[in-house]
N, C-alpha and C positions, 0 to 999 in steps of 0.2 A: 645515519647513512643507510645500512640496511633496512630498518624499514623504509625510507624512500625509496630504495629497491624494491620492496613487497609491494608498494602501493603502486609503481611504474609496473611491475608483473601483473596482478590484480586489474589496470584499467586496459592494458593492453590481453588479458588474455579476453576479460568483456566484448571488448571492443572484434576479437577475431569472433567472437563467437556472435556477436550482432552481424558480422557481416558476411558471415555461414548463414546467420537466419534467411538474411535480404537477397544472399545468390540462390538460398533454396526456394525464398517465393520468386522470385525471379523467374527461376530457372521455369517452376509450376506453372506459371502465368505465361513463360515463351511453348513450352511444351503442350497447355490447352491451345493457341493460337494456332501451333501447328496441327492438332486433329482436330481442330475447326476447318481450318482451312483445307484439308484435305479430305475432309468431310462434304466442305461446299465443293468440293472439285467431282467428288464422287456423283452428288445428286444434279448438278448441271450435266455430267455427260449420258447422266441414263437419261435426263430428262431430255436432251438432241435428241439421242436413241429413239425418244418415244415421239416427239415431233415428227423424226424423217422416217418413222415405219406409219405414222399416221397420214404423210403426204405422199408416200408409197403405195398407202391402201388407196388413194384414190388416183394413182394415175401421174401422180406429179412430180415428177422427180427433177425438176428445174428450180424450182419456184427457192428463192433464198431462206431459210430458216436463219428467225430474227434470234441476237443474243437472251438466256434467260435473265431475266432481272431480278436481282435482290432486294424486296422492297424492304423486309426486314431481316433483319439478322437470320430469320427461325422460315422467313417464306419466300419463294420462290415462284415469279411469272412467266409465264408461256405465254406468248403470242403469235396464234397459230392463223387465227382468220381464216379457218374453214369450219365446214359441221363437221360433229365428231359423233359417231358412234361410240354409244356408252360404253357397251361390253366391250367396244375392241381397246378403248385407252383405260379402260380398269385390267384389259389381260397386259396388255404392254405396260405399265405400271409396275404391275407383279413380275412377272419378265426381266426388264431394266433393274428395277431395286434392289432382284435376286442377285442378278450377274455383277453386280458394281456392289455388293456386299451393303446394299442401306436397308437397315434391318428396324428402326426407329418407328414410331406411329406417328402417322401423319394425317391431314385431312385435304380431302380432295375438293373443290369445288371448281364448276365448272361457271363462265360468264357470256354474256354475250358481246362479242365483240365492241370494243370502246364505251359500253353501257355496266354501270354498277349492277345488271341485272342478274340477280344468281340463278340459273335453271335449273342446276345439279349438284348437290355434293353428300360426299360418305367417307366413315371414317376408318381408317384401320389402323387395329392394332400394331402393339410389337412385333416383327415377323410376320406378317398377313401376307402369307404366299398361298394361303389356299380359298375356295371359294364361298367359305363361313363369310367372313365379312362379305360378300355382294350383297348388294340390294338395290333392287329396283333397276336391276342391267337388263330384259327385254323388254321395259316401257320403251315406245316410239318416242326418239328426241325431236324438240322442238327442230323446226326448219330456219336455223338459224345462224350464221359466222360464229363463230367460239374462240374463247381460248379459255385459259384454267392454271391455275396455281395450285399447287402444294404445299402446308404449312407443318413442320415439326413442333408440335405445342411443348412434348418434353426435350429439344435438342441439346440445353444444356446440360439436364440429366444424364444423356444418354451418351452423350461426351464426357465426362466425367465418370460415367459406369464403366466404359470401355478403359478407361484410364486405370480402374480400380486399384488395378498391382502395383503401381505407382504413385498413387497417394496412400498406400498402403504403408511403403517404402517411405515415401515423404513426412507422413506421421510417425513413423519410427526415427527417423532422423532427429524430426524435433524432438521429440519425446528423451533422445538423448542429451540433444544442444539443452536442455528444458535441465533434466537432473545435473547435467556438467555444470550447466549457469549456476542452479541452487547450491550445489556443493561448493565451488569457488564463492560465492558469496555468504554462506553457511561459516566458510574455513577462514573469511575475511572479519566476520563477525565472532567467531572463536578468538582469534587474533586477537580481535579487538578489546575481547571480556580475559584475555590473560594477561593481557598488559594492563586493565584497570585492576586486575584481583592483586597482583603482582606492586602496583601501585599503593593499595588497599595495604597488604602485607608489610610494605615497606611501612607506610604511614603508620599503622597499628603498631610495628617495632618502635619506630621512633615515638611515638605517644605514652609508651606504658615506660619504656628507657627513663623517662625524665622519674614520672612521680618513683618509681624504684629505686633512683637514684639517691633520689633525695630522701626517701623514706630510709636507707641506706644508711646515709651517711647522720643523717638526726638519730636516728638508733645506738650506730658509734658514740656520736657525741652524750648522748643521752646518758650511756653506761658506764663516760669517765663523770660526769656529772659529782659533784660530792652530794651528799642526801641532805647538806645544809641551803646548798643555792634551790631554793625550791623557785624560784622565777625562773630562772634559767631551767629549771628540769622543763615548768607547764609549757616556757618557748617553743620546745623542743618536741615536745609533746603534742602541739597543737600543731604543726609541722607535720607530723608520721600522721595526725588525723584528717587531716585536710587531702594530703595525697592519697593515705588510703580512700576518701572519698571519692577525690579525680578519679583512680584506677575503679571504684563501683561503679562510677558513671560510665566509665566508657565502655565495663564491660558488659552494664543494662544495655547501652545503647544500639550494641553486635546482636545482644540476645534478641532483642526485641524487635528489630530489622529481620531478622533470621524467624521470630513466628510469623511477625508477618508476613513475610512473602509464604510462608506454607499456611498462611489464613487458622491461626491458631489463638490469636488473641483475644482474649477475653474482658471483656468491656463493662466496666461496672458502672451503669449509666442511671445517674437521677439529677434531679434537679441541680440546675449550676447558674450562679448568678456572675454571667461573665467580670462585670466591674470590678466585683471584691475577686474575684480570681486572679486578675490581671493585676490588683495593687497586692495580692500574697506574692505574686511574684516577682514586681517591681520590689517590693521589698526587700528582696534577697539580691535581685541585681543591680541594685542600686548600688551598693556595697563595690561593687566589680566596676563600675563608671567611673567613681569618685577617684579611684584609685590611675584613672587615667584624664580626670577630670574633664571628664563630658557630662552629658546631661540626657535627657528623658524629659518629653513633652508627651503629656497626656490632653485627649479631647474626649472625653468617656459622654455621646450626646445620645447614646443609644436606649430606647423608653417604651418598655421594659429591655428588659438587658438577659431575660433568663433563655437559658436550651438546656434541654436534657442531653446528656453526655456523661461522661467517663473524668471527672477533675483532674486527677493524677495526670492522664494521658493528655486532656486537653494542657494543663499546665506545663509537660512535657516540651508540647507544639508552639507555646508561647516562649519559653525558653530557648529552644534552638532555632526562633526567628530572631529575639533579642540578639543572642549569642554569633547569628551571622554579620546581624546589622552592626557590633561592635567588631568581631573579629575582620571585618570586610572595609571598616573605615579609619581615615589617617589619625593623628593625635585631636583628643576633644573629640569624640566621637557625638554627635547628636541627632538623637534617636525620638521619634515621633511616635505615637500609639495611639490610634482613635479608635472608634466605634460608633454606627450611625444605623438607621433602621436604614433597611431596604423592602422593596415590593416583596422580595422572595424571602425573608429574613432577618437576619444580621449581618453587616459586615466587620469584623477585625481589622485593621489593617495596621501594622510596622514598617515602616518606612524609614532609612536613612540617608547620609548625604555622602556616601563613601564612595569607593570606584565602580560602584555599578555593574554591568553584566551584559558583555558583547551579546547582542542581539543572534547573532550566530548560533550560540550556544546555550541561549534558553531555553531551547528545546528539550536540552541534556539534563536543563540542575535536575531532575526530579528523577534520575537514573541513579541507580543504586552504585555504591562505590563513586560518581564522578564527582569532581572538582574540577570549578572551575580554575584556569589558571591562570597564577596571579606571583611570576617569576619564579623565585626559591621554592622547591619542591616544600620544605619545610615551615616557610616562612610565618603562613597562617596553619593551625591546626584546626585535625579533625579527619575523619574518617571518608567523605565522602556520604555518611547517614540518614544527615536530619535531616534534608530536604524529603530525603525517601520516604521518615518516619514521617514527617508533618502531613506529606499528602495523603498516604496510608490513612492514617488515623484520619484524616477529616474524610475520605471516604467513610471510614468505617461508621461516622458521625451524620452519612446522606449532606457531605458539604462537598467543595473543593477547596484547591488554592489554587491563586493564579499570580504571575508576577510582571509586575513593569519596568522597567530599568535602561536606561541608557550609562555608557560609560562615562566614568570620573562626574557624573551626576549625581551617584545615589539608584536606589531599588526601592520598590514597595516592593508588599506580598501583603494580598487579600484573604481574609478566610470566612469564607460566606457559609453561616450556618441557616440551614433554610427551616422553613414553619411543615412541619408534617401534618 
């Protein structure tokens, strides 16, 4: 129940902080529209301004001044249909722009009435209120109707510049929603690795419990033993060895998990003729099937069959895929083992017919400490390791492993050692 709690806190606190994101672009995106638009409001009134001081200068103070049109976002047309004296609509330009605060560079050109023809234009910079940028203003203008457009080439920059203190703001915003999000998801993934270690711990108590147990109690029994039952003594005997074995295995297995992830293992790598590797192995776990009467299918068609590797360690890696494919399947366990060339190599492969592996959570087997699960916390043993160790090591080999599995079907798991 509690963590169903942590996890409803966790997606809901996500979720406010997603939607702090979306009202802050939001808000960005309402807040540029507004100094755009007030922006376009600024240079349409200077530009009337400069219309009705231009129908001024000659006399006309009737004639209707037509709307400016926006034919692009960034430009803006006049349609004035009279001649225009150059100097006077480059001084009323500077004029207008001053007094309505557009301070932007823009480019001027001049056309002739309802004709694409351009007779004039010049450009100014940012702030161009003084008479550096003029050119070419006491050539005599063509005798011709006019009008003329102004285009802001940088207006979205310069919108945005204006803005500065505000996406200044806006980035510090995120930049917090940004570390808040990683540390809530940071504190979800700590979470996460204290209840696998915590898992881990539990498991490891219950594993070493049993073989101490019973090393334990065959010790007692061992000591009333009289010194004539010698059968009964070696029973007893072979008991305290066998567990103390179990208990070296598992605590090679922590050790060795634990170099590797600090990349400390040492790898004594020469020639390995997988075949005879795989039948030293079956060897010994054959012993462990019979005893639950299943079986082991070999297809060993792999030709040649050798990689340079680490025996022990690859030996290891075949071991703790056996050891899943039996611990992971119901009564009569039966267990497959091939081997086949491939383009890139060799393939391995162990394969069983046991409950298989929620497709969900294949992603996980090869996480150090997980288990998958399969009811009773106790039911199958093991640490959560070998999956860790197997891949590790066939890294450390220039291999992988990879696995296939649908539930209550059965898994493979591949181990492709490649040709260097």
């Amino acid at each position: 129940m509690k963590g169903k709690v942590y996890r409803i806190l966790i997606v809901t606190t996500l979720a406010a902080l997603a939607g702090l994101l979306a009202l802050q672009v939001y808000w960005f995106i309402h807040a540029y529209s507004i100094q755009e638009e007030e922006f376009d409001k600024r240079v349409n009134l200077a530009l009337r301004n400069v219309a009705d001081q231009l129908l001024l200068l000659q006399n006309d103070s009737v004639a209707r001044i037509e709307p400016i049109h926006q034919t692009a976002s960034n430009v803006y047309f006049v349609e004035l249909n009279r001649t225009l004296t150059y100097s006077a609509l480059d001084s009323l330009l500077r004029t207008e722009f001053k007094k309505h605060e557009v301070y932007a560079s823009f480019q001027l050109a001049v056309y002739e009435h309802q004709l694409d023809t351009l007779l004039f234009g010049n450009f100014y910079k940012q702030g161009a209120l003084s008479d550096a940028d003029a050119t070419c203003l006491g050539r005599e203008p063509v005798k011709a109707r006019m009008d003329f457009s102004i285009t802001f080439p940088d207006k979205r920059a310069d919108i945005l510049g204006a803005m500065k203190f505000w996406i200044v703001m806006s980035g510090i915003f995120l930049f917090i929603l940004a570390v808040f999000g990683y540390m809530v998801v940071d504190l979800s993934r700590q979470k996460k690795l204290a209840e696998i270690k915590a898992d881990f711990i539990n498991n490891m108590t219950h594993e070493l419990q049993t073989p101490i147990a019973n090393i334990g109690m065959a010790s007692e029994v061992l000591r009333a033993v009289t010194p004539t039952d010698r059968k009964k003594a070696m029973r007893y005997a072979d008991i305290i060895h066998e567990e103390n074995q179990r208990l070296k295995f598992h605590v090679e297995q922590v050790l060795q998990t634990a170099q590797l992830a600090e990349c400390k293992v040492n790898l004594d790598k020469k020639e390995v003729n997988l075949h005879e590797l795989i039948n030293r192995v079956l060897a010994t776990f054959e012993l462990r099937l019979q005893a639950r009467q299943g079986k082991i299918v070999k297809q060993l068609e792999a030709s040649p069959a050798s990689v340079t590797g680490d025996p022990i360690h690859l030996s290891n890696v075949l071991y703790n895929l056996l050891d899943n494919a039996d611990k992971y399947s119901p009564a009569n366990p039966q267990i497959t083992i091939t081997t086949q060339n491939h383009e890139r190599g060799i393939v391995v492969s162990v394969s069983d017919k046991g409950m298989g592996i929620n497709r969900d959570i294949q992603k996980y087997i090869f996480d150090r400490f997980y288990r998958a699960p399969s009811g009773n916390r106790h039911d199958i043993k093991g640490f959560g390791l070998g999956l860790t160790y197997v891949q590790s090591i066939m890294q450390a080999h220039n291999g992988r492993v990879t696995v296939s599995s649908e539930e209550n079907k059965g898994s493979r798991f591949d181990l492709l050692f490649q040709n260097i």
